[in-house]
C-alpha positions as a Markdown table, in Angstrom:
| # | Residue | x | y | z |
|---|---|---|---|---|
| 1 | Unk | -2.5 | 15.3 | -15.6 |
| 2 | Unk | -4.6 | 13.6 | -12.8 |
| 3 | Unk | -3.7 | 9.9 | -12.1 |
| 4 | Unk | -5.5 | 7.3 | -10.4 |
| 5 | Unk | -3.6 | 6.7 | -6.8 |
| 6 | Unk | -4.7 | 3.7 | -5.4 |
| 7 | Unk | -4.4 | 2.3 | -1.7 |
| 8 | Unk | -4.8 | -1.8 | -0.8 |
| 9 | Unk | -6.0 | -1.6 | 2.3 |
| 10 | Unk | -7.4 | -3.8 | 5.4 |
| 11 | Unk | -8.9 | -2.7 | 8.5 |
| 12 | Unk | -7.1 | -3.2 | 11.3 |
| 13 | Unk | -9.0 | -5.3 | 13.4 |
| 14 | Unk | -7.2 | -6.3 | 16.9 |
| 15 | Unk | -6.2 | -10.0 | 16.3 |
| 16 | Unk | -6.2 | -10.3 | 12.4 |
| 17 | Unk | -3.8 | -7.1 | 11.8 |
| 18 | Unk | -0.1 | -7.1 | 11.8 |
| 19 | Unk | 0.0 | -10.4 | 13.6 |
| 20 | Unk | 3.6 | -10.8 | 12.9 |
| 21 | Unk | 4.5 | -7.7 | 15.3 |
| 22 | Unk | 3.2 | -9.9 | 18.0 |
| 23 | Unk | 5.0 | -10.2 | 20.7 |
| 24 | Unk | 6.3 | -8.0 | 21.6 |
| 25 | Unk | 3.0 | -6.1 | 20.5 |
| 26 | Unk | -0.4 | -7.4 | 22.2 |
| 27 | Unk | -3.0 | -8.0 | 19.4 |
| 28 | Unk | -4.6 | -4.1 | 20.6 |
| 29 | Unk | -1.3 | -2.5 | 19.9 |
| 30 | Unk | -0.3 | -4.4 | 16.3 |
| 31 | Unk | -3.9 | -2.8 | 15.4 |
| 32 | Unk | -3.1 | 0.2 | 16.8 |
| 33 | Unk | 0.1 | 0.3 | 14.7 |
| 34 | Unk | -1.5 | -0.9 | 11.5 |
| 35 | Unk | -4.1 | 1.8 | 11.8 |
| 36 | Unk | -1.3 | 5.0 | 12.3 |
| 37 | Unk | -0.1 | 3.3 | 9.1 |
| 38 | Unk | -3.1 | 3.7 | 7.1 |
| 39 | Unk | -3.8 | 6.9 | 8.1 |
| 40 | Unk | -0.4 | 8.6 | 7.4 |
| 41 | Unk | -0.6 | 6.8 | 4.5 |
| 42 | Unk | -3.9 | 8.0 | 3.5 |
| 43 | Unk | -2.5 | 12.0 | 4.7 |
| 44 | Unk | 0.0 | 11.8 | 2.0 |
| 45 | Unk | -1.7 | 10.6 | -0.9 |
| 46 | Unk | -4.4 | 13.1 | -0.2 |
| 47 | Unk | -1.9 | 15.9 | 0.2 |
| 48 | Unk | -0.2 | 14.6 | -3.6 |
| 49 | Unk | -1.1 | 16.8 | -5.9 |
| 50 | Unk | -3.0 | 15.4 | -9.1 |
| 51 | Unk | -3.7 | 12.3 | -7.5 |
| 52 | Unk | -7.2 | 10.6 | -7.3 |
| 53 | Unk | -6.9 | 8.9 | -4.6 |
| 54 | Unk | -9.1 | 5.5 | -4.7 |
| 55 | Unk | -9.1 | 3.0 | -1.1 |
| 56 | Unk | -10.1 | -0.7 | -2.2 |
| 57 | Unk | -10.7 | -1.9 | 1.6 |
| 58 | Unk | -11.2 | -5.0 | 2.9 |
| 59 | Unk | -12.7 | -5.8 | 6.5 |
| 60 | Unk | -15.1 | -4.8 | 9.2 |
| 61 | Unk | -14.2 | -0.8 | 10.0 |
| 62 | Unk | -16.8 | -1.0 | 12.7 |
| 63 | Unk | -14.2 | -3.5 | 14.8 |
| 64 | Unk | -11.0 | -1.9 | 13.9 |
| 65 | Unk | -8.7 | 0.4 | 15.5 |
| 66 | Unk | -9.5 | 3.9 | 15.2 |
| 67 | Unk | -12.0 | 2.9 | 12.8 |
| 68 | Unk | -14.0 | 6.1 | 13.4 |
| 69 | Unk | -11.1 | 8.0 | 12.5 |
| 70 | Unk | -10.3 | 5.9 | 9.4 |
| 71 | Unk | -13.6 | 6.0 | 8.6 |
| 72 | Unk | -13.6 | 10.2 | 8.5 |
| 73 | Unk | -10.8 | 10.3 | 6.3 |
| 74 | Unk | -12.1 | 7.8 | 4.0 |
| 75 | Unk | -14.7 | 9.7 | 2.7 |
| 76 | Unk | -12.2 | 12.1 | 1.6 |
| 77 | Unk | -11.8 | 9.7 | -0.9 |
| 78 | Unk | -12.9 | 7.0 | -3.3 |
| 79 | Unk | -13.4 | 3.4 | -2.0 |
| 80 | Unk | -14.5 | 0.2 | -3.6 |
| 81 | Unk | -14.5 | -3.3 | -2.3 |
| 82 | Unk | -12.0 | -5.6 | -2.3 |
| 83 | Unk | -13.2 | -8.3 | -4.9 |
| 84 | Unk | -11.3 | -12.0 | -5.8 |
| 85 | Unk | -9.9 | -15.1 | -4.5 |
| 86 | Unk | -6.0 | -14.3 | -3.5 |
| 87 | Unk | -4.2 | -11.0 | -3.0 |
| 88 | Unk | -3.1 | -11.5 | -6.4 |
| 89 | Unk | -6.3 | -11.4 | -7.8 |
| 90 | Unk | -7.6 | -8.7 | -5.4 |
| 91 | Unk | -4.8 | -6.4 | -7.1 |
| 92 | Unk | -5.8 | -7.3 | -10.6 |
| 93 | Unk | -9.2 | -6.5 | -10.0 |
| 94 | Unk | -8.6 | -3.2 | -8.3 |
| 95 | Unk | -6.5 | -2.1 | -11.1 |
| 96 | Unk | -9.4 | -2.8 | -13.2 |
| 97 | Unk | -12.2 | -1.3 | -11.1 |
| 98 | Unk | -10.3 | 2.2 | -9.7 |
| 99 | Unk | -8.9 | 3.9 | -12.4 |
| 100 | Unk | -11.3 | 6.0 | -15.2 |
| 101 | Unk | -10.8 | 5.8 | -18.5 |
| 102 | Unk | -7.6 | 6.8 | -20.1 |
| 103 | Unk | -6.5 | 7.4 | -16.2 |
| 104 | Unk | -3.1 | 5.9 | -15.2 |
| 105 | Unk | -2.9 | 4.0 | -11.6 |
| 106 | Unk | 0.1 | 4.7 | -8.9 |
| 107 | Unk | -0.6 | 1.2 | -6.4 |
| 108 | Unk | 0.4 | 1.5 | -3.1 |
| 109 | Unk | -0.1 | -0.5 | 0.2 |
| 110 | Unk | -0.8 | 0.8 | 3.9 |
| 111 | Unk | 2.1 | -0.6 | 5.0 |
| 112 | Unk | 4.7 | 1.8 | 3.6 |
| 113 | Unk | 3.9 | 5.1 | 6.1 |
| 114 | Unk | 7.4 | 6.8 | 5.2 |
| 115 | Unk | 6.1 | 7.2 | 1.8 |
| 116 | Unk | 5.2 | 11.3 | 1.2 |
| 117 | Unk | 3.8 | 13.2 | -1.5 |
| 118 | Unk | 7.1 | 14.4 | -3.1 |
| 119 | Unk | 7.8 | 10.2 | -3.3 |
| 120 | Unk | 4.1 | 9.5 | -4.6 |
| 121 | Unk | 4.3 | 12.9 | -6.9 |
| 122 | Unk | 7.8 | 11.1 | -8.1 |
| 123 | Unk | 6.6 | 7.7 | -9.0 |
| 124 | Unk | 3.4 | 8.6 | -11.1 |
| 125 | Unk | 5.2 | 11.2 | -13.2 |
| 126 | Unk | 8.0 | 9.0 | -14.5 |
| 127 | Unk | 8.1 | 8.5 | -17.9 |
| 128 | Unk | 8.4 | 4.5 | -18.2 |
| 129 | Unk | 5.1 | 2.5 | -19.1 |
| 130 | Unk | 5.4 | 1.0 | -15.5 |
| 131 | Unk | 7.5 | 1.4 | -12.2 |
| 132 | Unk | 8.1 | -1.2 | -9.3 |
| 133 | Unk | 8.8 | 0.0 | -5.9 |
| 134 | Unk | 11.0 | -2.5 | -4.0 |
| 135 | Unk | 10.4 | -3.5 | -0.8 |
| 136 | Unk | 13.5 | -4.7 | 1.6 |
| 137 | Unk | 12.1 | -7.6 | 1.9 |
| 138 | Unk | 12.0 | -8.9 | -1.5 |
| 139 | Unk | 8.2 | -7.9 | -2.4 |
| 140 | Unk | 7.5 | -4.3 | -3.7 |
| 141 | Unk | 5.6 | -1.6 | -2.1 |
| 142 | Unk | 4.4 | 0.5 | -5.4 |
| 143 | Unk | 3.6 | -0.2 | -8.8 |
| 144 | Unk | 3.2 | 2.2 | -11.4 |
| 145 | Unk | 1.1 | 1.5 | -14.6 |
| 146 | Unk | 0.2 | 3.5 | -18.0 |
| 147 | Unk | -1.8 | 1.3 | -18.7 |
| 148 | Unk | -3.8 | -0.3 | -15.7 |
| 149 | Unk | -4.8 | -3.3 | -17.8 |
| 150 | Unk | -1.3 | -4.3 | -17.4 |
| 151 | Unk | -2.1 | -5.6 | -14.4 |
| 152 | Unk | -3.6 | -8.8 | -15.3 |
| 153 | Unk | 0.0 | -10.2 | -15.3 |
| 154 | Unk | 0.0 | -10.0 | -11.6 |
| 155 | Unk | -2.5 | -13.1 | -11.6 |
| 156 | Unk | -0.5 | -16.2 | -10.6 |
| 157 | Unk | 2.3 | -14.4 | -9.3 |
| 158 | Unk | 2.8 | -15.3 | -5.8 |
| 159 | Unk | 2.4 | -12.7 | -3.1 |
| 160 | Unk | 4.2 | -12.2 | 0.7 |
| 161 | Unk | 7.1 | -13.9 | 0.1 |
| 162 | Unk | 11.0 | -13.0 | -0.8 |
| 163 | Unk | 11.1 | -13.7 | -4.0 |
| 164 | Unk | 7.7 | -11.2 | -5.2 |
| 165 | Unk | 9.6 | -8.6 | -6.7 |
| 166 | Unk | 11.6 | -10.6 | -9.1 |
| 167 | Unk | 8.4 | -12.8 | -9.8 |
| 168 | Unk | 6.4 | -9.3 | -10.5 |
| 169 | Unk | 9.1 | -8.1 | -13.0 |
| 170 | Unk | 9.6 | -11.3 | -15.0 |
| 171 | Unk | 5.9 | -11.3 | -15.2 |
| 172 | Unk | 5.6 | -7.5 | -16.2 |
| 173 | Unk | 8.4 | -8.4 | -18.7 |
| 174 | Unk | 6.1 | -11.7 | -20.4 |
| 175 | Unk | 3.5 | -9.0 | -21.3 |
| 176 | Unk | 6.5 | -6.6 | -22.5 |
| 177 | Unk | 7.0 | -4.3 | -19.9 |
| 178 | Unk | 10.3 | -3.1 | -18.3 |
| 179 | Unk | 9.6 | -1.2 | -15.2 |
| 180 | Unk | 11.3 | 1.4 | -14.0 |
| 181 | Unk | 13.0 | 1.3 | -10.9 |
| 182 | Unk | 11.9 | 3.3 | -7.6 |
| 183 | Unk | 12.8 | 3.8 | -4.4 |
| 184 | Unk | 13.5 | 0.5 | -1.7 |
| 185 | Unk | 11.5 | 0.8 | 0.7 |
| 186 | Unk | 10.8 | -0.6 | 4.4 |
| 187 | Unk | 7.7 | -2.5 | 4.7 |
| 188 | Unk | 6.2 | -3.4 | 8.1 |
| 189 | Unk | 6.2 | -6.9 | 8.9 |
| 190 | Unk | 8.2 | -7.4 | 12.0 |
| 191 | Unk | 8.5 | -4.8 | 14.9 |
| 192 | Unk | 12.5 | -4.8 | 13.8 |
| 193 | Unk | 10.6 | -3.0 | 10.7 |
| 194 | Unk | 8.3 | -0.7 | 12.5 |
| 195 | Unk | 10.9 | 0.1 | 14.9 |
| 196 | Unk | 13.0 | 1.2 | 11.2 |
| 197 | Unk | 10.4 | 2.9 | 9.6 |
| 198 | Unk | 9.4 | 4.7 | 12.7 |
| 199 | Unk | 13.2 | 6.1 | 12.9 |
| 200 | Unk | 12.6 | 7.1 | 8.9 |
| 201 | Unk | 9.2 | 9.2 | 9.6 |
| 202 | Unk | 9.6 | 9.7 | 13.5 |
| 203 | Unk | 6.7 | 12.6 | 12.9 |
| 204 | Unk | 3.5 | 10.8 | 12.2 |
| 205 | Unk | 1.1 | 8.8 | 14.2 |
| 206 | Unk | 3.2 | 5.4 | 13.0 |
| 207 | Unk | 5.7 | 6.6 | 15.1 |
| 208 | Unk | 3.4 | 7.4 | 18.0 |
| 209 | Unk | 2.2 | 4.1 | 18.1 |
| 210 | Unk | 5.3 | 2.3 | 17.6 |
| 211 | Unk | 6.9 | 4.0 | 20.9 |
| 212 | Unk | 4.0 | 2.3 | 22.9 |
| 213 | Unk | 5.1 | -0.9 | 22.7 |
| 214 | Unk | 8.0 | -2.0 | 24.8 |
């Protein structure tokens, strides 16, 4: 059975990207970095078999790193606009705008480039109603949904900060849901996290670009 596997994504435009990783990163390199991301990212999902994979995209690909690049591979796949006020919003709505109907939705980020198609493959064949990745840092970096209209209970629930994770499962668990539990998981926030990551998937272009900053 098909299932809808949907990518947040931003493009990585020198001076608005992965911020945080700088210093020791210039602004150049932190997009750099944040572009590898997407694209091994985006080489997984499309190498997951059954997955529709569906990009909702926010920013200016004509500025960003590698944005030719990012911009070939996209059209190997679905993308729709970013739409809504807050990142909790913007993940509502693309719940509601990727998947067809009857189609369940496997939510990932770009910031996650260790994930592969066996972990992606995984996560959208488990037999819960949903599944929340956790992230190391107290957010989550997947989340799994039968029924994508569950995701309205993301609205109000505050995003980027240490406590996410808890605050998405008590708010999956108002509506009735108990997610399963996946895989923790490494996000990229600091360049102590890329340098990690990097060390988990030292193969792909995130690892590449990592190595350039000293």
């Amino acid at each position: 059975m098909t299932f809808c596997l949907l990518i947040v994504a931003k493009a990585p435009v020198p001076g608005f990207a992965k911020t945080r990783l700088c210093p020791p990163a210039t602004p150049e390199q932190a997009a750099e970095i944040a572009a590898a991301s997407l694209l091994d990212t985006l080489e997984a999902a499309l190498l997951t078999p059954e997955a529709r994979v569906v990009v909702a995209m926010t920013g200016e690909l004509g500025r960003a790193a590698r944005g030719s690049e990012i911009a070939a591979v996209l059209r190997k796949t679905e993308v729709i606009p970013q739409r809504g006020e807050g990142f909790d919003m913007r993940l509502v709505n693309a719940h509601a705008d990727a998947p067809r109907p009857g189609e369940p939705v496997l939510q990932i980020g770009m910031d996650t480039p260790q994930v592969t198609p066996a972990l992606l493959t995984e996560a959208a064949n488990r037999p819960e109603d949903s599944v929340l990745g956790p992230a190391e840092d107290g957010g989550w970096w997947a989340l799994g949904l039968k029924d994508p209209l569950h995701a309205k209970a993301l609205a109000g629930v505050p995003m980027s900060r240490d406590d996410t994770g808890l605050q998405t499962v008590r708010a999956l668990a108002d509506i009735g849901l108990r997610p399963g539990s996946l895989p923790t998981l490494s996000d990229v926030d600091t360049m102590a996290d890329a340098r990690r990551v990097a060390v988990a998937a030292p193969r792909g272009r995130f690892a590449r670009a990592v190595a350039e900053v000293r």
